[in-house]
C-alpha positions as CSV (number, residue, x, y, z in Angstrom):
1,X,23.2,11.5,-14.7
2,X,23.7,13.3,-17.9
3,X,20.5,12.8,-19.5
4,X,19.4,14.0,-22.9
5,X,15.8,14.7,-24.1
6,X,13.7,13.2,-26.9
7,X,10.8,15.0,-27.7
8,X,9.5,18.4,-27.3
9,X,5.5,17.7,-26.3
10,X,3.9,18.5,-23.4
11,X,5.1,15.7,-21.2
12,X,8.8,17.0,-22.0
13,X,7.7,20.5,-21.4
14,X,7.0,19.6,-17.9
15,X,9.9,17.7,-17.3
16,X,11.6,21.0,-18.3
17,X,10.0,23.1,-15.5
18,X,11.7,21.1,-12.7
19,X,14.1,19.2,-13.8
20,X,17.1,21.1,-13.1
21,X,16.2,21.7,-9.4
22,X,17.8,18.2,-9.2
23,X,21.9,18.2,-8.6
24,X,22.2,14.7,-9.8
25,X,21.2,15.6,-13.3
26,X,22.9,17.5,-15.8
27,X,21.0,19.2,-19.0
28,X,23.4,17.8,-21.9
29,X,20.9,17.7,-25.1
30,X,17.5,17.9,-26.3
31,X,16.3,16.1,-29.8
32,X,13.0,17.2,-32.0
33,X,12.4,17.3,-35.7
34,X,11.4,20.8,-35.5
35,X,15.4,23.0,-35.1
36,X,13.1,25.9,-33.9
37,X,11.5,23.9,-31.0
38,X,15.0,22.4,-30.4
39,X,16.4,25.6,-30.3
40,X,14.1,27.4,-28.5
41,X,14.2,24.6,-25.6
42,X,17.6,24.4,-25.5
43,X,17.5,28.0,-25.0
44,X,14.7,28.8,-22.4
45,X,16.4,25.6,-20.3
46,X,19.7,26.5,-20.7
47,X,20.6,22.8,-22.4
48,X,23.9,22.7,-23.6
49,X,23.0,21.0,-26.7
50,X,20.3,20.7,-29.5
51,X,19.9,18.0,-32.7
52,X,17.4,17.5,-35.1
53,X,19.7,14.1,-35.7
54,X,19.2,11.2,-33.6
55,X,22.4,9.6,-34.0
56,X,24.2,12.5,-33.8
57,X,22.4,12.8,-30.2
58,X,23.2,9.3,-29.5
59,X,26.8,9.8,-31.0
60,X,27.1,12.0,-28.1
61,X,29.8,11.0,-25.7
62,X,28.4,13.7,-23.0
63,X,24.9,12.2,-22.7
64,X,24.9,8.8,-20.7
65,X,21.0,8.1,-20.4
66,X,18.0,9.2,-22.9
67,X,14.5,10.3,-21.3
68,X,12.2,9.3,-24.4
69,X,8.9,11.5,-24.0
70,X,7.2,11.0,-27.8
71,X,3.9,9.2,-28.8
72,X,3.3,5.7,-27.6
73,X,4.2,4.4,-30.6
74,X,7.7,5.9,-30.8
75,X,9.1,4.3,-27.7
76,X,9.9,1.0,-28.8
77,X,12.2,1.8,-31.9
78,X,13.7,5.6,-30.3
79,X,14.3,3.1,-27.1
80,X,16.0,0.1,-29.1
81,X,18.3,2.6,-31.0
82,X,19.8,4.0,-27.7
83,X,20.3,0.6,-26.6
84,X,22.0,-0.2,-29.1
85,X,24.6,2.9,-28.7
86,X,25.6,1.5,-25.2
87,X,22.4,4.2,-23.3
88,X,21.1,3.8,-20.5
89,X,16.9,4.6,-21.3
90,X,13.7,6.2,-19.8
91,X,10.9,5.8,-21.0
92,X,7.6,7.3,-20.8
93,X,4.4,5.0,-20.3
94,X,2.6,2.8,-21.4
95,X,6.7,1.4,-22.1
96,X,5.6,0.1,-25.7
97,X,2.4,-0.8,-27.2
98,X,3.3,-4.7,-27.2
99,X,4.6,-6.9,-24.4
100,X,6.6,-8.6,-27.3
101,X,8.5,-5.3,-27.9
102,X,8.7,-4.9,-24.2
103,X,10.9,-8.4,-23.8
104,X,12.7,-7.3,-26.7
105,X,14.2,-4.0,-25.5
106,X,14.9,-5.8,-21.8
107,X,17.4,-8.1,-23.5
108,X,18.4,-5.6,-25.6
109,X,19.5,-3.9,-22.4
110,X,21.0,-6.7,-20.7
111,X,22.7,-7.7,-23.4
112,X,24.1,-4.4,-23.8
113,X,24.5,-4.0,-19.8
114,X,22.3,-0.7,-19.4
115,X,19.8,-0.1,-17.9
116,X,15.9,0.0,-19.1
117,X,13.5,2.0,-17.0
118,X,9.7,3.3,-17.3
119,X,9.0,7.0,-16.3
120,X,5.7,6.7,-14.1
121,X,5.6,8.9,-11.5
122,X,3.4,7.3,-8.7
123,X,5.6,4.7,-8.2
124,X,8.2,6.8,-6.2
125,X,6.2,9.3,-4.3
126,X,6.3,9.5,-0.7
127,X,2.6,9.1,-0.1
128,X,2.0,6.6,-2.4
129,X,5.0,4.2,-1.0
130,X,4.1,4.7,2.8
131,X,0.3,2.9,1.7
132,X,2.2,-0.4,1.6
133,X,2.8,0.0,5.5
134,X,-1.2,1.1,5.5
135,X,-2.4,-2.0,3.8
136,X,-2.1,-4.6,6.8
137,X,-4.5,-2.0,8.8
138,X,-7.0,-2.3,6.5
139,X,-7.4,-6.4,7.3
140,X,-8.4,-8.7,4.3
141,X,-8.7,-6.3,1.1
142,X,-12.1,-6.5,-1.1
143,X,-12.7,-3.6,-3.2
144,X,-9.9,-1.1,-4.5
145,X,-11.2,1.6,-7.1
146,X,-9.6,4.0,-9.1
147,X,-11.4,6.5,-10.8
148,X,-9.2,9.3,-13.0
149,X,-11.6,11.0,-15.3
150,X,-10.3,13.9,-16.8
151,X,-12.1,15.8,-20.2
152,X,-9.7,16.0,-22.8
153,X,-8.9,19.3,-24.3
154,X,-8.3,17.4,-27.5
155,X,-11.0,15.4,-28.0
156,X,-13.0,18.3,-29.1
157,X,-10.7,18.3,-31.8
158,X,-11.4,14.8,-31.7
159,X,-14.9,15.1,-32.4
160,X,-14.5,17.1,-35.2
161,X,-12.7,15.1,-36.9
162,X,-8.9,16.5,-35.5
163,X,-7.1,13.0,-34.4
164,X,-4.2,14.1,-32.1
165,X,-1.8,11.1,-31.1
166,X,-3.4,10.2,-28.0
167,X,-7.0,9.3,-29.8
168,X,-5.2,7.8,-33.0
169,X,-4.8,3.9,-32.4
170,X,-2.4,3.6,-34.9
171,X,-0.2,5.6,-32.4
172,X,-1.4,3.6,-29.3
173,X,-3.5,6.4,-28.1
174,X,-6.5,5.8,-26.1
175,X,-7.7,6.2,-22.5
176,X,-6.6,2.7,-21.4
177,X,-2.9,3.7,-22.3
178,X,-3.0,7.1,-21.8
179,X,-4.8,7.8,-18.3
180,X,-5.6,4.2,-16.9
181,X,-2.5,3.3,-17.2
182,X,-1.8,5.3,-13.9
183,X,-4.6,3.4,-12.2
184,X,-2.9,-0.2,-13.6
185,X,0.2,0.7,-11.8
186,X,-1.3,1.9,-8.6
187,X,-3.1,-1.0,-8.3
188,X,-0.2,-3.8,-9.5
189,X,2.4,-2.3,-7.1
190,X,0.5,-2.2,-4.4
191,X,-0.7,-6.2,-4.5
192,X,0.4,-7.7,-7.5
193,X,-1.0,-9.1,-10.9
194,X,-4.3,-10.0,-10.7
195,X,-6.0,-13.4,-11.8
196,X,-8.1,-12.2,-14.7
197,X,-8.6,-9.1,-16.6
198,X,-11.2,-7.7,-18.4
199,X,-12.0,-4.4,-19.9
200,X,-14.8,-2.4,-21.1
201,X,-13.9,0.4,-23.2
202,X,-16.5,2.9,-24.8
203,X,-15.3,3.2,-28.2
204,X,-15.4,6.1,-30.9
205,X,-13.9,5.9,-34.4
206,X,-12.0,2.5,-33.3
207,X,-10.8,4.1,-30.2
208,X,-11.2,4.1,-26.6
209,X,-12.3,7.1,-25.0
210,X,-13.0,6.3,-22.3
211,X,-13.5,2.6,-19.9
212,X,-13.6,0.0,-17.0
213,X,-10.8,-2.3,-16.6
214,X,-12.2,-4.7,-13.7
215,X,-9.1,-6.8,-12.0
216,X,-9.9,-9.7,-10.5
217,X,-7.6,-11.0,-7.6
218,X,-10.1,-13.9,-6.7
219,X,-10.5,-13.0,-2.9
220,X,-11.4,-9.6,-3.9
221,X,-11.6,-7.0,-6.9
222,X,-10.6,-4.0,-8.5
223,X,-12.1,-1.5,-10.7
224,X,-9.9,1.2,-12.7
225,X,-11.9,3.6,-14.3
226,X,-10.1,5.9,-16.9
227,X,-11.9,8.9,-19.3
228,X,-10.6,11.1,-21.4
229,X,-13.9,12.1,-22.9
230,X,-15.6,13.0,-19.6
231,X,-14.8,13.9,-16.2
232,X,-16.0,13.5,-12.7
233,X,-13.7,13.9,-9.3
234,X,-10.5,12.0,-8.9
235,X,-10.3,9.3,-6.4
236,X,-9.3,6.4,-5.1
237,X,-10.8,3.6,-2.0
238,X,-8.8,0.9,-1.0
239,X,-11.3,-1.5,1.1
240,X,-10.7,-3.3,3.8
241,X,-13.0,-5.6,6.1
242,X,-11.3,-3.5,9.3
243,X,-10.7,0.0,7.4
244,X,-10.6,2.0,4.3
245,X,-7.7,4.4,2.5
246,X,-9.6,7.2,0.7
247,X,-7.6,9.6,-1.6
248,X,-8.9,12.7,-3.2
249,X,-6.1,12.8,-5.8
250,X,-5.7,11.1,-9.2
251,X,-3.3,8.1,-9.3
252,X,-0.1,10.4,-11.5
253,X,0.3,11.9,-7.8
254,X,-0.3,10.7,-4.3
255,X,-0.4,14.5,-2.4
256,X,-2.1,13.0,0.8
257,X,-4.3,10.0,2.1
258,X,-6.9,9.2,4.5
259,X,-6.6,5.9,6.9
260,X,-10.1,5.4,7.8
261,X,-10.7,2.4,10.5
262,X,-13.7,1.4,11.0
263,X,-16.2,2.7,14.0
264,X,-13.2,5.4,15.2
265,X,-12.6,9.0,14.0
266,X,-11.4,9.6,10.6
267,X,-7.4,9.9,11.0
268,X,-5.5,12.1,8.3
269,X,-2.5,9.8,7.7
270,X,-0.7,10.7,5.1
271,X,2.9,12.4,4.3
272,X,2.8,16.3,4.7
273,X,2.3,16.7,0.7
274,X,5.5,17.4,-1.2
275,X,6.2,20.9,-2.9
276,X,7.9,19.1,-5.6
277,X,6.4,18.2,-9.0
278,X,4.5,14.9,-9.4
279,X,7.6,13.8,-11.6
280,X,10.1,15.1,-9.2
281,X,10.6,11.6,-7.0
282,X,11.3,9.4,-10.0
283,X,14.0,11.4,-11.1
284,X,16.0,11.6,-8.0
285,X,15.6,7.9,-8.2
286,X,16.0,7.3,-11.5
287,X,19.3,9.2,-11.4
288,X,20.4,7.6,-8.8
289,X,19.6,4.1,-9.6
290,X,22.2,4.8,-12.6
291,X,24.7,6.8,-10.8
292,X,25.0,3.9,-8.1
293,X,24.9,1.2,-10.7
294,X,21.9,-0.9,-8.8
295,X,20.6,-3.1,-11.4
296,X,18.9,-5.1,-8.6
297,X,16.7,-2.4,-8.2
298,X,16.2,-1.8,-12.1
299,X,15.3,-5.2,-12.7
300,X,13.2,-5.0,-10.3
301,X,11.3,-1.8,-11.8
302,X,11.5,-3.9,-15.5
303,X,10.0,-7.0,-13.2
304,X,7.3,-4.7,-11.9
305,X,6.7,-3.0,-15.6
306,X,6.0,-6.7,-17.7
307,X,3.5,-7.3,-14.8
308,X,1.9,-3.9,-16.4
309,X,2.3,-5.1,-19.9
310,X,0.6,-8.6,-19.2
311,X,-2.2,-6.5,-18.0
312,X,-2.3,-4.3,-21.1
313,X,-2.3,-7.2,-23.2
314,X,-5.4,-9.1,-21.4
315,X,-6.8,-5.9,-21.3
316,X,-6.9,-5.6,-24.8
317,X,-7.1,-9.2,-26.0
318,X,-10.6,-9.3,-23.5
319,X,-12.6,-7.3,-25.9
320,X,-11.8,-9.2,-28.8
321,X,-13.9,-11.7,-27.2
């Protein structure tokens, strides 16, 4: 895959610090505004080219497939651009800040035959795929919670009257997009879209900081819990009526798990955790995915992504009721 970079944030920066440890991908070209953080990018990562100029980026016959890692509210038009010029995308989550904008960039890109694909990390790890095997153990699911709590460096900026993208709405920020997010995929690719949706955001200056998405899946429930204005420890239970799945981690990665069936001895169960960054699995796959030409399994990552978007959508359209 010969991938070039848009953006020069921290999301890219961590891309950056593994990201050549994969043979499959090849460093062609990173884009930002800024020349200087171009340049100095290009330079610490050894990339073999910079632009400040999208379309020059895109005019690029060496780059096949864009990773877009910008504010939320960049995705949609950066990503329908590089459609357009016949590459294949990446893009970060949440994919776009509408489900209509969503539909429009999958027929953009199978109109265009490329392929459209959302950067989310727990969805390939080893750990967290090897819970589908788990789930029949646990015998008829009632509770799942997800709780991924982490204090935001910036909303003490925030609170001063600083807005940084991810607390601005007009940029899509906000804790349900930025950090429950995680918890919605977790949940939806592990049993599916849910019934109903509702969500209860604490709101500050018309934005949510933090909140409690509840999922119903009639038979049982589940509660995703996102902050970025508070914190408390990471974890997830997955509750069964013959055993429960604990996990220390957040949802972005999936180090280890514990199968717990009821009235025997706790059994550590899960995958010897990976030395690899959380991002690392996604990119193997993402790489190879385009590589091998499998638009089966793309369209069945865009399949799994809309169910996210519907979500997103109820989400928000709940507490305008």
């Amino acid at each position: 895959m010969k991938l070039g970079i848009i953006g020069s944030g921290m999301i890219v920066k961590d891309l950056l610090s593994f990201i050549q440890t994969i043979p499959s991908i090849t460093l062609e070209g990173i884009y930002a505004r800024s020349a200087d953080k171009a340049q100095a990018l290009q330079s610490e990562h050894n990339i073999h080219h910079s632009y400040t100029e999208y379309d020059m980026m895109l005019a690029s016959n060496e780059i096949d497939t864009v990773y877009i890692g910008l504010p939320n509210h960049l995705h949609y038009s950066y990503a329908k651009q590089a459609l357009l010029k016949g590459k294949h995308v990446i893009c970060e989550k949440p994919f776009t800040p509408t489900l209509r904008e969503f539909n429009e960039l999958v027929e953009i890109a199978h109109s265009q035959q490329v392929m459209l694909l959302e950067a989310i990390s727990n969805q390939y790890q080893e750990n967290y795929l090897a819970l589908h095997d788990y789930l029949p153990k646990l015998g008829e699911i009632k509770i799942i919670e997800c709780n991924y709590s982490q204090y935001s460096s910036r909303y003490s900026d925030f609170k001063n009257g600083v807005i940084h993208p991810v607390f601005n709405p007009e940029m899509s920020g906000g804790a349900l997009m930025d950090i429950n997010i995680y918890n919605i995929h977790f949940v939806i690719g592990l049993v599916g879209e849910p019934k109903d949706v509702q969500y209860y955001p604490n709101m500050e200056k018309d934005i949510d900081t933090s909140g409690v998405l509840i999922l119903d899946y009639g038979s049982f429930k589940s509660v995703c819990i996102g902050s970025k204005d508070s914190k408390a420890s990471h974890s997830i239970h997955i509750q069964g009526d013959r055993g429960t799945i604990h996990i220390d981690n957040p949802t972005n990665h999936i180090k280890s798990f514990n199968y717990i069936p009821h009235e025997q001895a706790v059994e550590n169960e899960g995958i010897t955790p990976s030395q690899h960054h959380r991002m690392y699995d996604e990119f193997v796959e993402f790489a190879r995915i385009i590589q091998n030409n499998d638009y089966t399994k793309a369209d069945e990552r865009l399949n799994h992504s809309k169910k996210v978007m519907q979500v997103l959508e109820s989400a928000i359209s709940s507490t305008t009721h």
